[in-house]
Every structure is written in structure tokens, then in C-alpha cells.
DRENDREN-267726 format. One record per residue (C-alpha): y, x, z; residue in three letters. Coordinates in steps of 0.1 Angstrom, whole numbers, plus 5000, padded with zeros to 4 digits. Each point is the difference from the previous one (the first is absolute). Example, Ala and Ser with C-alpha at 12.3 -4.5 7.8 and 13.67 -1.06 7.14 Angstrom:
BEGIN
{v = 4955	u = 5123	w = 5078	resn = ALA}
{v = 5034	u = 5014	w = 4993	resn = SER}
This chain:
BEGIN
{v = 1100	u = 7536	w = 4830	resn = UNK}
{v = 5020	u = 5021	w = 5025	resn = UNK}
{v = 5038	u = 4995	w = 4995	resn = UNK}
{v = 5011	u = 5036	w = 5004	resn = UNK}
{v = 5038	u = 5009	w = 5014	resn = UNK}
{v = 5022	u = 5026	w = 4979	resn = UNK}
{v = 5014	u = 5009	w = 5030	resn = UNK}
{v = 4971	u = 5007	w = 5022	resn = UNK}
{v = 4981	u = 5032	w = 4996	resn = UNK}
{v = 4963	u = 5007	w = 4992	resn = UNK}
{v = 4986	u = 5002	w = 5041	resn = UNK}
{v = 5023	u = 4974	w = 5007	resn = UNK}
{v = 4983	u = 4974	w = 4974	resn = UNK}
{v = 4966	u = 5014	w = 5007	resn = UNK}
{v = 5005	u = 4992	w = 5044	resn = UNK}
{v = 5014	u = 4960	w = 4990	resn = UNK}
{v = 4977	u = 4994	w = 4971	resn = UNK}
{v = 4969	u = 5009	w = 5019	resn = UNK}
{v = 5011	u = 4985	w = 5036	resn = UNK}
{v = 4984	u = 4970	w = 4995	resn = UNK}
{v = 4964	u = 5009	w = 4990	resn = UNK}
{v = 5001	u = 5034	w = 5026	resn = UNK}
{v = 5002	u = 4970	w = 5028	resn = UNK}
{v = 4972	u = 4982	w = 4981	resn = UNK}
{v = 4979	u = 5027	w = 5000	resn = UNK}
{v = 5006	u = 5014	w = 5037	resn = UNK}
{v = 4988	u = 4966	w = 5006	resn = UNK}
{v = 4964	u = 5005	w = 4994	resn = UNK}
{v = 4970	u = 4999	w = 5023	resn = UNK}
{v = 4994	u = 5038	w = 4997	resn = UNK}
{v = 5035	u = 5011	w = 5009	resn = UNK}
{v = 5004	u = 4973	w = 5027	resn = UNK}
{v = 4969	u = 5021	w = 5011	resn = UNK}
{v = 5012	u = 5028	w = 4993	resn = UNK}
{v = 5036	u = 4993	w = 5019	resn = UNK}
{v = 4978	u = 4982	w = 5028	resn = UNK}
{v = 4983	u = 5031	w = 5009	resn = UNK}
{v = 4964	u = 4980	w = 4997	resn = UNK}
{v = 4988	u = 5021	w = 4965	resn = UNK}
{v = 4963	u = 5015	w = 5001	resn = UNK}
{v = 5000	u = 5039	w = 4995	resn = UNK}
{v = 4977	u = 4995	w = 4974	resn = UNK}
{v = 5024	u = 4978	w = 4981	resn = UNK}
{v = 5025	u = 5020	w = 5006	resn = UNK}
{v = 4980	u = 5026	w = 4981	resn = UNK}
{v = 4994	u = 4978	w = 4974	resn = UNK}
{v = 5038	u = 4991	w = 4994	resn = UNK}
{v = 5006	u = 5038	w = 4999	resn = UNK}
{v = 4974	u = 5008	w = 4979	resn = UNK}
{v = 5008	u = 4975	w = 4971	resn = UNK}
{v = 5042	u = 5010	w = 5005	resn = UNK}
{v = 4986	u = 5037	w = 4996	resn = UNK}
{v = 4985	u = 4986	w = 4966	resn = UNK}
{v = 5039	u = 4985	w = 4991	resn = UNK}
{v = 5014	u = 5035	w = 5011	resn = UNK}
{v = 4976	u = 5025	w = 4982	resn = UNK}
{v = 5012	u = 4978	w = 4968	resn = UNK}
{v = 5040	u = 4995	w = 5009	resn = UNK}
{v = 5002	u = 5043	w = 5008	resn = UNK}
{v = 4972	u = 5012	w = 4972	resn = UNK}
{v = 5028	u = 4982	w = 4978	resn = UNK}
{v = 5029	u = 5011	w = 5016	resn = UNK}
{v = 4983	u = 5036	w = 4994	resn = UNK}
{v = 4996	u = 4997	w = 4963	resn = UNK}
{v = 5038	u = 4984	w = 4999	resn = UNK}
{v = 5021	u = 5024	w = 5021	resn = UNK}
{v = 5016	u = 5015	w = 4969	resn = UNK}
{v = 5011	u = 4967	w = 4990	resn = UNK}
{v = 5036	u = 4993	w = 4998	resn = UNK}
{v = 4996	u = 4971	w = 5024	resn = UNK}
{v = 4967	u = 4995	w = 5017	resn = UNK}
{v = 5001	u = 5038	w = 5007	resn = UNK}
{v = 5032	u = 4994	w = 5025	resn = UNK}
{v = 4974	u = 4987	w = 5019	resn = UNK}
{v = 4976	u = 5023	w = 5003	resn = UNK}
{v = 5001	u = 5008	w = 5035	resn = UNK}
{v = 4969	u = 5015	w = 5014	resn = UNK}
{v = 5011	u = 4992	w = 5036	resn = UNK}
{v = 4998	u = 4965	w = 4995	resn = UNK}
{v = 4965	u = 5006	w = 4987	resn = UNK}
{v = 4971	u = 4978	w = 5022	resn = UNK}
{v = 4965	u = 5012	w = 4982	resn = UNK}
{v = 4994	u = 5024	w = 5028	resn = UNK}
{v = 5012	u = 4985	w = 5026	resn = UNK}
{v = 4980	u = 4971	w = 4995	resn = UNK}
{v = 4967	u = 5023	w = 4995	resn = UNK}
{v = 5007	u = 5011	w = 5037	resn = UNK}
{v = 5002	u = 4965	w = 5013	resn = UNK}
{v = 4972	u = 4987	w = 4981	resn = UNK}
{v = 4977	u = 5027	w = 5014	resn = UNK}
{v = 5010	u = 4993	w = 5036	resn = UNK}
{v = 5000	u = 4960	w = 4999	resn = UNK}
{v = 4967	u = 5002	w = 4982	resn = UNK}
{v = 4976	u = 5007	w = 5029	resn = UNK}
{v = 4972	u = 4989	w = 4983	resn = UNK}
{v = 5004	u = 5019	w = 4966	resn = UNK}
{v = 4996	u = 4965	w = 4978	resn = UNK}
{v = 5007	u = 5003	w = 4965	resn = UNK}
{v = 5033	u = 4974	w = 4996	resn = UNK}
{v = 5005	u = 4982	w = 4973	resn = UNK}
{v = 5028	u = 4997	w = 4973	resn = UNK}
{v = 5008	u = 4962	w = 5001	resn = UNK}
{v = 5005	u = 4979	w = 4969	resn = UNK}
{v = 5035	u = 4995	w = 5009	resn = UNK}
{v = 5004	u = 5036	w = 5004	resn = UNK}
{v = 4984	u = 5007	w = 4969	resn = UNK}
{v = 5023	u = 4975	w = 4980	resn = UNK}
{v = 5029	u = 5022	w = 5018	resn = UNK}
{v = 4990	u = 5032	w = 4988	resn = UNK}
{v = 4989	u = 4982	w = 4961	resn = UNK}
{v = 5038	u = 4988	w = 4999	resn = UNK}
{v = 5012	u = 5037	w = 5013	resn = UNK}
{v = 4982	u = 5016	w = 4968	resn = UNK}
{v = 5015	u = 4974	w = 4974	resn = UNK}
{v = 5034	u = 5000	w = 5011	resn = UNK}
{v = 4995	u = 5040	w = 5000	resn = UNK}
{v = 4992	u = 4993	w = 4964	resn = UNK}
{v = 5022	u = 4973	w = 4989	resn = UNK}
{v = 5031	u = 5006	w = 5021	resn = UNK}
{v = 5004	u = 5034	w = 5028	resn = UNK}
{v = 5034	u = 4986	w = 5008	resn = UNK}
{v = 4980	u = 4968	w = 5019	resn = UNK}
{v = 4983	u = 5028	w = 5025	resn = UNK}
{v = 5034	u = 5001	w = 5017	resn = UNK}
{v = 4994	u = 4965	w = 5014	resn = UNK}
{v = 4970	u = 5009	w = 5012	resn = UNK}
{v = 5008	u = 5036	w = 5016	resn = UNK}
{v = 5033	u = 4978	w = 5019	resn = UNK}
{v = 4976	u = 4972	w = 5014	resn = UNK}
{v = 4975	u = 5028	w = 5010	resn = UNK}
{v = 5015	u = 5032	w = 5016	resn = UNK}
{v = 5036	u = 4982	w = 5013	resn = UNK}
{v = 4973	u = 4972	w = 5015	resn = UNK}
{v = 4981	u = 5030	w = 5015	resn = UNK}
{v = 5035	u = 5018	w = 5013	resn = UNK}
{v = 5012	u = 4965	w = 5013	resn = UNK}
{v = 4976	u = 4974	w = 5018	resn = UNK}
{v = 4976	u = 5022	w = 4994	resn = UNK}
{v = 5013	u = 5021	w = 5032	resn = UNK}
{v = 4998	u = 4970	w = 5018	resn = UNK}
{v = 4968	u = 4997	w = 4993	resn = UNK}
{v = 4991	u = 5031	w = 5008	resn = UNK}
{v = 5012	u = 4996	w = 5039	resn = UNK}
{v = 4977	u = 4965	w = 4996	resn = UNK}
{v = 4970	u = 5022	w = 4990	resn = UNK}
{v = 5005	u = 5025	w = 5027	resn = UNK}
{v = 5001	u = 4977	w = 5029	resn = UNK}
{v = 4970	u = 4973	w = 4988	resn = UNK}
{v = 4976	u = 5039	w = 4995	resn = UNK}
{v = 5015	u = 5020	w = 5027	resn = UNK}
{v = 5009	u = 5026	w = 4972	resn = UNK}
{v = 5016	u = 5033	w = 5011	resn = UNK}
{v = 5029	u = 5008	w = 4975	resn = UNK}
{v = 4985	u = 5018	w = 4969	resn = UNK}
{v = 4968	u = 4986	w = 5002	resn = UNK}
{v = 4986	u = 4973	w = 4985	resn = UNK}
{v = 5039	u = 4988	w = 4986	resn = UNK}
{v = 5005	u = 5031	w = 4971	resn = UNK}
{v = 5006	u = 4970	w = 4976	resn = UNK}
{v = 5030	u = 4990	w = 5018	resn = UNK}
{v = 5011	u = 5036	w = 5009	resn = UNK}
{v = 5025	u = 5017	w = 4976	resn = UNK}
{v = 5013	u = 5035	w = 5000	resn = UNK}
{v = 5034	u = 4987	w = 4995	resn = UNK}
{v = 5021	u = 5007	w = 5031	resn = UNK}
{v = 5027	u = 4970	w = 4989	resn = UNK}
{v = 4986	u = 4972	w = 4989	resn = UNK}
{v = 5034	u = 4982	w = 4997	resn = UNK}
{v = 5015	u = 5023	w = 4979	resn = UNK}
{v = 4971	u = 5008	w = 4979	resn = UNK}
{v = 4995	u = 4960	w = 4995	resn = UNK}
{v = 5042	u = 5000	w = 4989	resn = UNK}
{v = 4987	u = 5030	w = 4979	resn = UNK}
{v = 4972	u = 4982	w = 4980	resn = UNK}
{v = 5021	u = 4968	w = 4996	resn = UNK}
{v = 5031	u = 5025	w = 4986	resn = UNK}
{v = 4973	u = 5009	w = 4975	resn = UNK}
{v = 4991	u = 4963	w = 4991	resn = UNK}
{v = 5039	u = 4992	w = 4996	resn = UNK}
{v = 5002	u = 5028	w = 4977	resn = UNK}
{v = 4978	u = 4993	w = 4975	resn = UNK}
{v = 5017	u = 4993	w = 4967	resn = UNK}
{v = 4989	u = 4961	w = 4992	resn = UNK}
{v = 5016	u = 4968	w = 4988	resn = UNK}
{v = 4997	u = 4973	w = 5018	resn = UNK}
{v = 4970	u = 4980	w = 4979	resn = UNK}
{v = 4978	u = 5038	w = 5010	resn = UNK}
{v = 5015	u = 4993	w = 5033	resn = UNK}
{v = 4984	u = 4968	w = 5004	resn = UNK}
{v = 4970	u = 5006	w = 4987	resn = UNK}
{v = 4994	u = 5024	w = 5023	resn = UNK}
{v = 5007	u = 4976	w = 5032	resn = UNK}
{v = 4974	u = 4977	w = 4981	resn = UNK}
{v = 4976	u = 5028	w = 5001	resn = UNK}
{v = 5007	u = 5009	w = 5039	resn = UNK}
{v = 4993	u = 4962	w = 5006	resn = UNK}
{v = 4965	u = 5002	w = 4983	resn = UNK}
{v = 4996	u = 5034	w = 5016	resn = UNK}
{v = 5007	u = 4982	w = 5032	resn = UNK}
{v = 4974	u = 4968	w = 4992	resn = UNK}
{v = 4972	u = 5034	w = 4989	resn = UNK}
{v = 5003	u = 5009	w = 5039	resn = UNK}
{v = 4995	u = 4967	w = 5006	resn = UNK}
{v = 4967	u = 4994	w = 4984	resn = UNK}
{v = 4992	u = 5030	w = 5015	resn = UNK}
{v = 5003	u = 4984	w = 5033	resn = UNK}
{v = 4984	u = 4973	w = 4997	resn = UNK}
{v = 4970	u = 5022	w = 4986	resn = UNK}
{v = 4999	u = 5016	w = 5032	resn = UNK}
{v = 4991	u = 4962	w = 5020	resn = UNK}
């Protein structure tokens, strides 16, 4: 169990109770590849192709929940990544292969459709670790991918490319929303639980990709 704070707010919880396993997994041989500049084009394709999988599910969700009184706050289509993705996929895949959806990524997307079921609130966990990863290191990343596949900006990096013009402020923005939300503290915690096993999902994913 987490011990939550009254005082602290929701995106404040959800940064400290996920610190420790957001090291752990940035650890792993495919983002110390990644962060090496020594990753394969083609598994680089693969990697996008199974997150694609992750976002199709995360946004096709979002879609059906932006009337609801708290998931549709974040209904957002600029944060949206399906398409992006589709345009880096097709110009990483040189050789047209036909990737496959890991087991890990598959156990991702089977836990995506039960909390949609059991619990919508729990997709706020995994919409933080996803699009304010993306908006964050994700950025760093992208300068990593640029200079290891001597990418011209706007090609071959649409994943990482937003059309917000202030990131900072838009990240204050989305964590205003998360403060905002009217739980008590036991909801509260249960949702920094959830970002942590969001957070260990990624993982697996990563080490599907070795």
C-alpha cells in the first residue's frame, strides 16, 4: 500500500509514487538502447508498432468517454498518437514486414479493456504515465532519435511532435485537470497504484522488445 498525503494533490502523488519504478524501468536494455543511440530501425518499428496497438485502445476509449464527467476532461485530440505513429511506422519499416503485437503488449491492451469495464476512473493513470511521458522525456528522446537516423524535423519523429506550441503550460494545464478531479484520498491512491502498474505494463513491454 501507498500511504497517500491529504495535503498533496492528485499529480503531485502520482510524480513521487511512481519515481521509483519510472527509474526502474528507464533502466532496461531497450531504452539504454534506445538512450544509447545503438537501436535497429527495424526495432524501432517494432516498438512503434506494438505502442500504436496501446494508443488505438487508450484514444478509441477516450472517444467513446469524452462525454464523461471525468475521463471526457481529457479528451484531447492533440495529444492523440494513432496517426502519428502510422507515419513513422511506414517510414522505419523499409522492408514492409508485418510486426507483431507482443505478449506483453497484448497483456497491456487485455488490462486496458477490463479496467474500461470494471473501473474508467483507472484510465487516468494510464493516460498520465502515457501522454505526460510522451510530452516530457519523450522530447528528449526525440532529439536522441534524430541524431542516431539523421532525421530531418517532421520526418520520421511525428510520434514525438505535438501541435501544442507550449508544452510547459499545456503540461501545468493537464496536471490542473488531474488536481481537479473530485476524489478522496483512498480513490486518490488507488489511482497512484494503478500509474505504478501502468508504469511496470511499459516495462514488460520493453523487455518484449530484447
Amino acid at each position: 500500500m501507498i500511504d497517500s498525503n491529504q495535503n498533496q494533490n492528485l499529480s503531485s502523488l502520482l510524480k513521487d509514487g511512481t519515481s521509483r519504478v519510472h527509474s526502474e524501468i528507464e533502466g532496461s536494455p531497450f531504452m539504454t538502447s534506445f538512450v544509447g543511440g545503438k537501436l535497429h530501425s527495424s526495432d524501432y518499428a517494432l516498438y512503434l508498432r506494438n505502442l500504436q496497438a496501446i494508443y488505438e485502445s487508450l484514444e478509441s476509449k477516450l472517444e467513446e468517454l469524452k462525454n464523461h464527467p471525468n475521463l471526457g476532461r481529457f479528451y484531447i485530440p492533440e495529444l492523440f498518437r494513432t496517426k502519428a505513429l502510422q507515419l513513422d511506422i511506414e517510414y522505419f519499416n523499409k522492408e514492409n514486414h508485418n510486426f507483431r503485437i507482443t505478449d506483453a503488449t497484448r497483456e497491456y491492451l487485455n488490462h486496458l479493456d477490463l479496467i474500461y469495464e470494471t473501473n474508467v476512473l483507472f484510465l487516468v493513470s494510464h493516460l498520465y504515465v502515457r501522454y505526460l511521458g510522451d510530452l516530457s522525456g519523450g522530447q528528449m528522446l526525440a532529439r536522441i532519435l534524430r541524431k542516431q537516423f539523421h532525421l530531418e524535423e517532421g520526418v520520421g519523429d511525428h510520434f514525438y511532435r505535438f501541435d501544442i506550441k507550449d508544452i510547459p503550460g499545456f503540461k501545468k494545464n493537464f496536471r490542473e485537470i488531474l488536481n481537479s478531479l473530485d476524489l478522496n484520498d483512498s480513490e486518490k491512491q488507488n489511482l497512484v497504484e494503478e500509474a505504478i502498474y501502468a508504469f511496470q505494463l511499459n516495462g514488460n513491454l520493453f523487455l518484449s522488445m530484447v
